[in-house]
C-alpha positions as a printed Julia matrix, in Angstrom:
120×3 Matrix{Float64}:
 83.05  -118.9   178.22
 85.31  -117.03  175.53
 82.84  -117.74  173.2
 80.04  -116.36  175.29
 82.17  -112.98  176.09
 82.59  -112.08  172.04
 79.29  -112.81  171.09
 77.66  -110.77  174.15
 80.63  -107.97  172.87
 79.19  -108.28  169.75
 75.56  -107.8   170.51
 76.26  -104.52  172.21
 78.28  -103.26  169.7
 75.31  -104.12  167.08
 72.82  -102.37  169.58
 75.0    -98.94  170.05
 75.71   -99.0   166.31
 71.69   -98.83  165.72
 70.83   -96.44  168.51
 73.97   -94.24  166.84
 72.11   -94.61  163.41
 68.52   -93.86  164.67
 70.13   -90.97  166.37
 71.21   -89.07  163.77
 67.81   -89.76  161.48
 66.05   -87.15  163.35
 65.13   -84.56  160.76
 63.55   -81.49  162.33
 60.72   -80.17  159.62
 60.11   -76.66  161.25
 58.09   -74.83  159.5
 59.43   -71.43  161.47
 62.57   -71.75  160.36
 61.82   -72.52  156.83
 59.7    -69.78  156.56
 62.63   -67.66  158.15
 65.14   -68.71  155.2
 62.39   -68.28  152.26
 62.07   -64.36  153.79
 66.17   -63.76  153.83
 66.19   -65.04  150.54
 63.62   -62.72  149.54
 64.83   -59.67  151.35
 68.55   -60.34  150.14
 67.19   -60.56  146.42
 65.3    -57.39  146.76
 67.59   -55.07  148.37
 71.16   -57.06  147.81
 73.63   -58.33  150.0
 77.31   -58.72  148.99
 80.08   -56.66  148.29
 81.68   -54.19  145.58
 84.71   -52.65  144.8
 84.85   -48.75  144.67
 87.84   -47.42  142.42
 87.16   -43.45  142.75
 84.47   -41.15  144.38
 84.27   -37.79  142.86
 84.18   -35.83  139.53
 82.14   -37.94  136.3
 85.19   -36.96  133.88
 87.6    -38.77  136.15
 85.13   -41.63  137.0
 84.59   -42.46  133.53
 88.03   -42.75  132.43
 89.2    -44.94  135.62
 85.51   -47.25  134.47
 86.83   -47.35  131.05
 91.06   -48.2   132.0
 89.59   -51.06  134.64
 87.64   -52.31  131.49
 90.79   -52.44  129.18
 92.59   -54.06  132.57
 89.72   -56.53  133.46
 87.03   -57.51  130.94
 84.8    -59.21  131.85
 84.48   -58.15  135.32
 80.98   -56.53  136.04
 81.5    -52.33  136.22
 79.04   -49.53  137.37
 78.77   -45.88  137.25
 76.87   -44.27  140.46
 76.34   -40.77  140.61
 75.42   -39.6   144.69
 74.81   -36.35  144.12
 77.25   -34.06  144.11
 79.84   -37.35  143.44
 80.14   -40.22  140.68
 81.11   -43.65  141.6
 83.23   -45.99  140.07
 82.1    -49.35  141.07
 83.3    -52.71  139.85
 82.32   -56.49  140.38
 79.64   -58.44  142.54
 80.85   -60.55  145.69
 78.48   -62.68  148.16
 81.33   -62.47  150.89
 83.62   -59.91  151.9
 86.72   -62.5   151.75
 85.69   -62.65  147.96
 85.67   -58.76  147.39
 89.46   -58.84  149.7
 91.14   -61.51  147.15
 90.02   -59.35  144.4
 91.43   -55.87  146.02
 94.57   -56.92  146.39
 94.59   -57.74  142.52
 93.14   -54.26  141.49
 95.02   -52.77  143.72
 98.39   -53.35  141.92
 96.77   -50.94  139.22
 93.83   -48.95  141.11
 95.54   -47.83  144.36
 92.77   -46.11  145.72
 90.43   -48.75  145.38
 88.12   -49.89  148.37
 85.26   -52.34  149.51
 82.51   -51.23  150.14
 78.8    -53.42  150.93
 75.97   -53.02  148.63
């Protein structure tokens, strides 16, 4: 009787364990959604996504020498000039998330106190 309990325990353990398996086999293959990811991709290569650091907005004279002292500071970090009329832009780095562009600020920032993020 014993004997009969564990191996019916047994069985039903064996049979949940392959329903659990077969369960989580399922692979959905929409074609909607994959289409939906190949178009974000697309979009976020053409017009960017991500995140920058700004270390001054106004005159070029200023925003070349604060582009030139972050490049002395940092080299190798990835630095732009923007001029928005009337105003240049000193703009440095490229982030994918704004936690990434955050941990970075607080490092500039010991140096470039006005610095800011701002999205691309």
């Amino acid at each position: 009787m014993k004997k009969r309990n564990i191996i019916i325990t047994l069985f039903l353990i064996l049979i949940i364990g392959v329903f659990n398996i077969k369960a989580q086999d399922n692979q959905t293959d929409n074609k909607d959604i994959i289409s939906l990811i190949a178009k974000k991709r697309a979009y976020n290569k053409n017009n960017g996504s991500g995140y920058r650091i700004q270390l001054y907005n106004g005159l070029e004279k200023r925003a070349k020498s604060l582009r030139y002292r972050f490049q002395v500071e940092y080299p190798g970090v990835y630095t732009k000039l923007k001029y928005d009329q009337p105003d240049w832009k000193a703009q440095v780095g490229n982030y994918k998330t704004r936690l990434q562009a955050d941990k970075a600020l607080n490092i500039i920032r010991e140096k470039f106190n006005g610095a800011i993020v701002i999205p691309i």
